[in-house]
GUTI-384373 format. One record per residue (C-alpha): x, y, z; residue in three letters; residue number from 1. Coordinates in Angstrom, 1 decimal. Each point is the difference from the previous one (the first is absolute). Layout:
% residues N
+--------+--------+--------+------+-----+
!      u !      v !      w ! code ! pos !
+--------+--------+--------+------+-----+
!      X !      Y !      Z !  ALA ! NUM !
...
+--------+--------+--------+------+-----+
***
This chain:
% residues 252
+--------+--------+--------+------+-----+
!      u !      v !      w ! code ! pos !
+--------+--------+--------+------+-----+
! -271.2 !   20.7 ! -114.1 !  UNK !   1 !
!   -0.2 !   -3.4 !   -1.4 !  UNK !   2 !
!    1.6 !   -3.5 !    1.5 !  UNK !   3 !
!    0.2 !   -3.1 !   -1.5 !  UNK !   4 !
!    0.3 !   -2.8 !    2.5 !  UNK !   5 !
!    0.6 !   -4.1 !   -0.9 !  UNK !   6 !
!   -1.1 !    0.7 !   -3.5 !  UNK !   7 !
!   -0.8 !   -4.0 !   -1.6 !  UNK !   8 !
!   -0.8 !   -0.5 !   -3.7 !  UNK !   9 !
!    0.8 !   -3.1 !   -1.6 !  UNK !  10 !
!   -1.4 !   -2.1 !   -2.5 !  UNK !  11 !
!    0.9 !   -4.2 !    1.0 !  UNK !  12 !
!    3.8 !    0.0 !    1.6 !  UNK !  13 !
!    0.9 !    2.9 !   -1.5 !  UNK !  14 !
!   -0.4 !    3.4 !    2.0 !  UNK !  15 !
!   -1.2 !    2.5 !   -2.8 !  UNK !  16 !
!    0.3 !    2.3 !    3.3 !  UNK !  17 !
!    2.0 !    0.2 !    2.8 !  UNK !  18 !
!    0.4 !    3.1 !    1.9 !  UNK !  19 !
!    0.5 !    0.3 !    4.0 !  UNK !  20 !
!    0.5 !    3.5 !    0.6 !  UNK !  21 !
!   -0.9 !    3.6 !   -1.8 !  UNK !  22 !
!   -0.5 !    3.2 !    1.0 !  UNK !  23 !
!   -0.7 !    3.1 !   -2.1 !  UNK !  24 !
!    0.5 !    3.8 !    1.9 !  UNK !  25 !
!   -2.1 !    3.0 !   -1.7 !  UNK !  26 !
!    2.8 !    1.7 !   -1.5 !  UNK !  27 !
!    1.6 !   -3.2 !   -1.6 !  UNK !  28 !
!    0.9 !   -1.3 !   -3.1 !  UNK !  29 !
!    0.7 !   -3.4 !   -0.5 !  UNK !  30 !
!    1.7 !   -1.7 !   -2.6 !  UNK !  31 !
!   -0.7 !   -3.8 !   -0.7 !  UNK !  32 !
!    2.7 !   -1.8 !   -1.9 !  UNK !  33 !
!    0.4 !   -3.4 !   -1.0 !  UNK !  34 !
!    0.5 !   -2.1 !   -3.1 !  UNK !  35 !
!   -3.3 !   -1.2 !   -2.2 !  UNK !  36 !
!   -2.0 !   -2.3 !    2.0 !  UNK !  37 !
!    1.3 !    0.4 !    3.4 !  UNK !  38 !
!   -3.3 !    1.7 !    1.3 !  UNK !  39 !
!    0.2 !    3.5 !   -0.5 !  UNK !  40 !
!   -3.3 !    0.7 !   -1.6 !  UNK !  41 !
!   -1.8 !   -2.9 !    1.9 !  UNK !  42 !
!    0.8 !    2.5 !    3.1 !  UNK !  43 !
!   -1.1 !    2.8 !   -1.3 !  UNK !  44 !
!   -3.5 !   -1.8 !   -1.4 !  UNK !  45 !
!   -0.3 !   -1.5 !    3.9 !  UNK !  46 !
!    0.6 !    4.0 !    1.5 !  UNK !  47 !
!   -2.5 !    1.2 !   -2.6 !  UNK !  48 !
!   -2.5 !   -2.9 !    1.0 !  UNK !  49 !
!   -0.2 !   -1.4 !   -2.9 !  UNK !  50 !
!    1.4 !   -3.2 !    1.0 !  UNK !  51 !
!   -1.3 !   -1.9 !    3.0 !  UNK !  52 !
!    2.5 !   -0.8 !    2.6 !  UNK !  53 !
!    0.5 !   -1.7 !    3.2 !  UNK !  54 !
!    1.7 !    2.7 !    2.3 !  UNK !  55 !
!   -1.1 !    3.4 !    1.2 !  UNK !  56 !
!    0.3 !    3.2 !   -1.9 !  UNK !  57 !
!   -0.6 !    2.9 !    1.8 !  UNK !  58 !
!   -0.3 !    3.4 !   -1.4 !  UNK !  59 !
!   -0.7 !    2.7 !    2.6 !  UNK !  60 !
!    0.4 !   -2.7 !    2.5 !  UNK !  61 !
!   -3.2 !   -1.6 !   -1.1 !  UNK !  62 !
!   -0.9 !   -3.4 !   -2.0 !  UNK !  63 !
!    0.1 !    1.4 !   -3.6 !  UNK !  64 !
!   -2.9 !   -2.7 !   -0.6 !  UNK !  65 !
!   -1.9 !    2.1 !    2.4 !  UNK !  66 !
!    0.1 !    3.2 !   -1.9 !  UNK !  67 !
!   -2.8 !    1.3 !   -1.5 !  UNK !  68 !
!    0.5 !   -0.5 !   -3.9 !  UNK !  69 !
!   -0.3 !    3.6 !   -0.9 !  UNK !  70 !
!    1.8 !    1.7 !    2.6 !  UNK !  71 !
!    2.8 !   -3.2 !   -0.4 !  UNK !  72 !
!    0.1 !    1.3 !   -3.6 !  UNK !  73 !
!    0.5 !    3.9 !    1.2 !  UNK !  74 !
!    2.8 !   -1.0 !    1.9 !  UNK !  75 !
!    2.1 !   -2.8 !   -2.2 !  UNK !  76 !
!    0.5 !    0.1 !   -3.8 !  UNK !  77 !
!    1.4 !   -2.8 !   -1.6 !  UNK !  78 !
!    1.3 !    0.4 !   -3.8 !  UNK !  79 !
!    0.4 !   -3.4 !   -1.3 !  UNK !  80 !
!    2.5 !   -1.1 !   -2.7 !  UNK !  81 !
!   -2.6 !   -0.2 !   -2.8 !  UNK !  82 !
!   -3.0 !    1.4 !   -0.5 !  UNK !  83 !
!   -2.6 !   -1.4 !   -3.0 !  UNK !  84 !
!   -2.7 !    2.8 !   -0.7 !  UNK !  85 !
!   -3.0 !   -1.4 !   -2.1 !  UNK !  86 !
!   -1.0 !    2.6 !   -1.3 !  UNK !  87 !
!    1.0 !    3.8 !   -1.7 !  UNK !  88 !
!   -0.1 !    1.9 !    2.7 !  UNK !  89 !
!    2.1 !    3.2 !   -0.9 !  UNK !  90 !
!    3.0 !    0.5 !    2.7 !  UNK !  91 !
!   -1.7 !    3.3 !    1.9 !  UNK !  92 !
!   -3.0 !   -2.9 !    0.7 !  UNK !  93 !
!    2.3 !   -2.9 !    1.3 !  UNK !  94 !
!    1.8 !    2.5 !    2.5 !  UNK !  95 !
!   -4.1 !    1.1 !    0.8 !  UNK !  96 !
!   -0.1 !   -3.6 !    1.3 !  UNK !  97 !
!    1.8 !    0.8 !    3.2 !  UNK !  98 !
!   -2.8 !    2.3 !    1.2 !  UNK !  99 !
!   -2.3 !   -3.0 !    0.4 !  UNK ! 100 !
!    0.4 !   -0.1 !    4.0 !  UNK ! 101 !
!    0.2 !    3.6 !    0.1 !  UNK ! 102 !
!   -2.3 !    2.9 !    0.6 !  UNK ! 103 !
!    0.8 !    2.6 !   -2.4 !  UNK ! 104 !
!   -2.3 !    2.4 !   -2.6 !  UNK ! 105 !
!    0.6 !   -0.7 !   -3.2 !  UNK ! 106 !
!    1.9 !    3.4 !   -0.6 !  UNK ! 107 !
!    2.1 !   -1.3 !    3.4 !  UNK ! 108 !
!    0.9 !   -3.0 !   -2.0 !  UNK ! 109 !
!    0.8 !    1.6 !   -3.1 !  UNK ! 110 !
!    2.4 !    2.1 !    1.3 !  UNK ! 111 !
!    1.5 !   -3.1 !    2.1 !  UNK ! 112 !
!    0.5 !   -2.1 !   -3.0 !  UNK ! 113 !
!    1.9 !    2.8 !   -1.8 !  UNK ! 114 !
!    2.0 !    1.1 !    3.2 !  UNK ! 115 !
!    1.1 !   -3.7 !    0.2 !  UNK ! 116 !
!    0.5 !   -0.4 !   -3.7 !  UNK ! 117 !
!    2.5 !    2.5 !   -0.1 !  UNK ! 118 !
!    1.6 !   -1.2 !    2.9 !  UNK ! 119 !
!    1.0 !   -3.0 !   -2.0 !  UNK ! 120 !
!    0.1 !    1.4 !   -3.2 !  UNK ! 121 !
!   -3.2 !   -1.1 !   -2.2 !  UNK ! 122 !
!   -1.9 !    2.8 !    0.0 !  UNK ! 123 !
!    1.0 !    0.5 !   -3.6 !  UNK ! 124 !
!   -1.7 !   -3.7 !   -0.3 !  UNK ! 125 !
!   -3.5 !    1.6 !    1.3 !  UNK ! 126 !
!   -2.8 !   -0.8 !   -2.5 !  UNK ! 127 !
!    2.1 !   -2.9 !   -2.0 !  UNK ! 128 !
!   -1.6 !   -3.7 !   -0.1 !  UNK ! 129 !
!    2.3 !   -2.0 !    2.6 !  UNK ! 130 !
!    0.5 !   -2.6 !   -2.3 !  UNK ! 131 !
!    2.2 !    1.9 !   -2.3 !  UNK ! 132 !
!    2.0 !    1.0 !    2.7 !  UNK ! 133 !
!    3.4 !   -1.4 !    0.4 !  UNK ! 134 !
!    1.1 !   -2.2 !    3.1 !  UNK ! 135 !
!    1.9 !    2.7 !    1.6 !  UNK ! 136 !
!   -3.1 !    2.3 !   -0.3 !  UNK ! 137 !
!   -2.4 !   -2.6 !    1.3 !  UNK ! 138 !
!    1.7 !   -0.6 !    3.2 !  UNK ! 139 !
!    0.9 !    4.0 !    0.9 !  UNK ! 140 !
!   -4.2 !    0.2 !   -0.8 !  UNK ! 141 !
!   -0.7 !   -2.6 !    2.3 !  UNK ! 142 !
!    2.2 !    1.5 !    2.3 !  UNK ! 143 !
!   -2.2 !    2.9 !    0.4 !  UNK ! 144 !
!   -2.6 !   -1.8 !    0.6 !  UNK ! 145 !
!    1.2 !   -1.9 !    3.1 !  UNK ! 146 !
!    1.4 !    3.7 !    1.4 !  UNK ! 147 !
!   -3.4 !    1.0 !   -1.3 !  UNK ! 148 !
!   -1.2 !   -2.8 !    2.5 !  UNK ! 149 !
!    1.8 !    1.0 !    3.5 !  UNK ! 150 !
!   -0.9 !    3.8 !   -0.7 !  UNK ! 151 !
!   -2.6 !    0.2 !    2.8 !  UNK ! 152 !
!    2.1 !   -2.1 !    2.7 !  UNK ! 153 !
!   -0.4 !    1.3 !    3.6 !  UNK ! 154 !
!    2.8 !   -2.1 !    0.8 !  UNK ! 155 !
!    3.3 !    0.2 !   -2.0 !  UNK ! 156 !
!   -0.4 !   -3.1 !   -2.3 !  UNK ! 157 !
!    1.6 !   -3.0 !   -1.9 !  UNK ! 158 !
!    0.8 !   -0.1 !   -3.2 !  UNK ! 159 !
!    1.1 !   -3.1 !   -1.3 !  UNK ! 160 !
!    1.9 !   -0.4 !   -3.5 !  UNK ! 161 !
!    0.9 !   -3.0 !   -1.8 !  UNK ! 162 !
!    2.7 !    0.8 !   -2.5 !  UNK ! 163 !
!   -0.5 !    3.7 !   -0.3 !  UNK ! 164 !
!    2.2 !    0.6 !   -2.8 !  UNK ! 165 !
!    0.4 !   -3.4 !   -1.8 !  UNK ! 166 !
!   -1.7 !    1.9 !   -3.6 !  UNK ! 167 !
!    1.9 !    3.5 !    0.9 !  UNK ! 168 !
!    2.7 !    1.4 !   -1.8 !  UNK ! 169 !
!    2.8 !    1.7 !    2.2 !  UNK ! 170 !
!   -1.7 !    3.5 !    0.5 !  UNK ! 171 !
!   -3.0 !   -1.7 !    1.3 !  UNK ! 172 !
!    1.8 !   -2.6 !    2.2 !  UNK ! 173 !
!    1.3 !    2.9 !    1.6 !  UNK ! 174 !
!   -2.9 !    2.5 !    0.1 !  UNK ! 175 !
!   -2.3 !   -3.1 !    1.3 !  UNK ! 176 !
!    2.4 !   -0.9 !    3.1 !  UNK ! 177 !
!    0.3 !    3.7 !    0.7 !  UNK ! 178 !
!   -3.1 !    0.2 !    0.2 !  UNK ! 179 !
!   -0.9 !   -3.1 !    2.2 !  UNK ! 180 !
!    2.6 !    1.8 !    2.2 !  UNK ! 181 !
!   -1.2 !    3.2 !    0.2 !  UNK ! 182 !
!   -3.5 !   -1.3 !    1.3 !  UNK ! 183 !
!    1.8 !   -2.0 !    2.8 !  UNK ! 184 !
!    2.1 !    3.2 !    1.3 !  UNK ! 185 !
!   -2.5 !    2.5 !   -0.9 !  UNK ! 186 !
!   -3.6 !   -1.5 !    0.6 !  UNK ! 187 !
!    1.1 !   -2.8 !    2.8 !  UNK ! 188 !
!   -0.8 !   -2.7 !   -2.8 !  UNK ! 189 !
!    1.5 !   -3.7 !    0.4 !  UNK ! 190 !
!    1.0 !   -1.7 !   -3.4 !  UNK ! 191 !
!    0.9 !   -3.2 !   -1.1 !  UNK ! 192 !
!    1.3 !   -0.7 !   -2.8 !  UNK ! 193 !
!    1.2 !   -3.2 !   -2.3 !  UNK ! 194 !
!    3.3 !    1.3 !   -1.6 !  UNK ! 195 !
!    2.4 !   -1.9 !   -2.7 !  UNK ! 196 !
!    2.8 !    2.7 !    0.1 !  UNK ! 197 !
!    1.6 !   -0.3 !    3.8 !  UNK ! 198 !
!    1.6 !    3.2 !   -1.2 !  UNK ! 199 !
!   -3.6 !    1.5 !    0.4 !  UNK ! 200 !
!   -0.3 !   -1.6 !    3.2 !  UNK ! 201 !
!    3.4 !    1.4 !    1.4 !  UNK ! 202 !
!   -0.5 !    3.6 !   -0.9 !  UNK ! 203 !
!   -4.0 !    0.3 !    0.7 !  UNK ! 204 !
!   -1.0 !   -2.5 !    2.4 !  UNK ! 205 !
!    0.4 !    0.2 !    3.8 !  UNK ! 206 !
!   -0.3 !   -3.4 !    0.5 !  UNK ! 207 !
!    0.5 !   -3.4 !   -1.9 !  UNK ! 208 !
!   -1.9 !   -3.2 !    0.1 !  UNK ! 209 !
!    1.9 !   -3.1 !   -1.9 !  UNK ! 210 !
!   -1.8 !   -2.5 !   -0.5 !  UNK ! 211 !
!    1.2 !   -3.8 !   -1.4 !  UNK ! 212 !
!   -2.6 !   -3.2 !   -0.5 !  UNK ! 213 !
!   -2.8 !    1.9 !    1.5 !  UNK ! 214 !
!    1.8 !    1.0 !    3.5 !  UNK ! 215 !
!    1.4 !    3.3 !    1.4 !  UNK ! 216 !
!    3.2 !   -1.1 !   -0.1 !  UNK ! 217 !
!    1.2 !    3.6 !    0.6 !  UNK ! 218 !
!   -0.9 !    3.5 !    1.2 !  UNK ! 219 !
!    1.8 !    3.4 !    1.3 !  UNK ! 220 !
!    1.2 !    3.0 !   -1.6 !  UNK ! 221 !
!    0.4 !   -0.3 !   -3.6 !  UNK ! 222 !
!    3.9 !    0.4 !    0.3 !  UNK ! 223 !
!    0.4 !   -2.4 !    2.6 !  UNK ! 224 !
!   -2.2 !   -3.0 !   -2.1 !  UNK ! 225 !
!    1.0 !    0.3 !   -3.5 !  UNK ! 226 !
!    4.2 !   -0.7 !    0.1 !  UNK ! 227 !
!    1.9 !   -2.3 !   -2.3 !  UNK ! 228 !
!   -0.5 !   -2.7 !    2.2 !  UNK ! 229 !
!   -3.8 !   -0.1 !    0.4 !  UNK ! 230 !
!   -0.6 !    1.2 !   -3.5 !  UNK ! 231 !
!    2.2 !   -3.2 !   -0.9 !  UNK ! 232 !
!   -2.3 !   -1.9 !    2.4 !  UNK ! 233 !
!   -3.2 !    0.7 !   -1.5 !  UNK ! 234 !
!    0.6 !    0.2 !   -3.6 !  UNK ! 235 !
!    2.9 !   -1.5 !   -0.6 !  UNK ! 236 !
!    2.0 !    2.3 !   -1.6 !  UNK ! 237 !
!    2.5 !    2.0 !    1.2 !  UNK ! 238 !
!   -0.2 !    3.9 !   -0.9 !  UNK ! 239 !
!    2.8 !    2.4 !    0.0 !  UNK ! 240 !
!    0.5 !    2.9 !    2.5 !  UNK ! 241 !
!    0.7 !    2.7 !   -2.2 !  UNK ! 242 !
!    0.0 !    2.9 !    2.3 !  UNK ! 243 !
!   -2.1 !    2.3 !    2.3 !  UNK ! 244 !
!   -2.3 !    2.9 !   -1.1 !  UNK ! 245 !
!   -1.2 !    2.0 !    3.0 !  UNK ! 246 !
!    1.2 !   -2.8 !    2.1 !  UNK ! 247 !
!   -2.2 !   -2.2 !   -1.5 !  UNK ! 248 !
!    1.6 !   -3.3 !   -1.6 !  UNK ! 249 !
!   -0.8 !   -0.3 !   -3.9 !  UNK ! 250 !
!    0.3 !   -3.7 !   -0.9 !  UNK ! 251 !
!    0.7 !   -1.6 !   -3.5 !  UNK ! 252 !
+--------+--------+--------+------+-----+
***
């Protein structure tokens, strides 16, 4: 689905960017994992063209430069760490914003945007001003919107999510991943994802990207990447193996 080849970035001597090799499988999703600055949402800006790169990027084995904008945006979905809204939109209306390269009635769309709000719990939040919405809130409504977004795919698409879960509280965190998994092994989806918590990493990802000074310095199976020694490596800290739930490794 999508390969990133000799990825550059850099800003004087310093590489902001530097990635040789990535490929993303529908079906997959991918953890990236790193310590603050090392890259990890400079990648995800440069797969969601929003930063320009030297390097080739190809989605569906084509330049994703040479996509057409709207059907680009039917296809990959990009929720960014922050979103500033303007103006008092209510929440039903900044989910609405996803149908933009759509074709959808308006009775289609309204019963998208409630469909997708209760998929990530804010449907309760239809018809409240987004400002007086809390953190947590705002991201599961813009969250909709992006799944709002790839509803009209012919292909299975990308989804690409910078810190899903940074304003969550634990149900969330959990219901949020659960659902970024489902749509990868029921729907053929392929998500990335920017996680904090390599515990999330280990029991939802398939596959793990570490990344350190703005390189790859690591990929594979999530069990295989994140040990005591690498996590060492890259963050300089040494966590404790506590145990194994479900054969997965839970790390403190």
């Amino acid at each position: 689905m999508l390969e990133l080849t000799n990825l550059r970035s850099q800003s004087g001597k310093m590489p902001h960017l530097a990635v040789e090799q990535l490929r993303i499988e529908t079906g997959m999703m991918v953890g990236v994992a790193g310590p603050n600055g090392s890259g990890k949402s400079t990648l995800l800006r440069a797969i969601g063209g929003d930063l320009s790169v030297a390097g080739d990027i190809l989605f569906y084995q084509r330049s994703l430069r040479h996509w057409d904008p709207l059907d680009r945006a039917r296809h990959l979905a990009a929720l960014p760490q922050f979103s500033q809204i303007g103006f008092s939109f209510t929440a039903d209306e900044i989910v609405a914003m996803g149908m933009i390269p759509l074709s959808l009635s308006r009775q289609e769309g309204r019963q998208q945007v409630a469909a997708l709000m209760k998929d990530t719990d804010c449907h309760h939040l239809i018809g409240r001003a987004f400002p007086s919405l809390s953190g947590g809130e705002k991201q599961r409504v813009h969250l909709a919107r992006v799944l709002l977004q790839l509803s009209q795919a012919t292909q299975p698409p990308l989804l690409v999510l910078d810190e899903p879960t940074s304003a969550q509280d634990l149900k969330q965190q959990h219901r949020i991943l659960a659902l970024a998994r489902s749509l990868c092994r029921q729907r053929g989806y392929a998500v990335i994802a920017v996680l904090h918590d390599l515990n999330h990493v280990l029991r939802y990802c398939d596959h793990c990207v570490l990344m350190k000074e703005g390189r790859l310095s690591a990929q594979g199976k999530p069990g295989d990447v994140l040990t005591q020694n690498t996590i060492e490596a890259h963050w300089e800290y040494r966590p404790q193996l506590v145990g194994h739930m479900e054969s997965i490794p839970v790390f403190v």
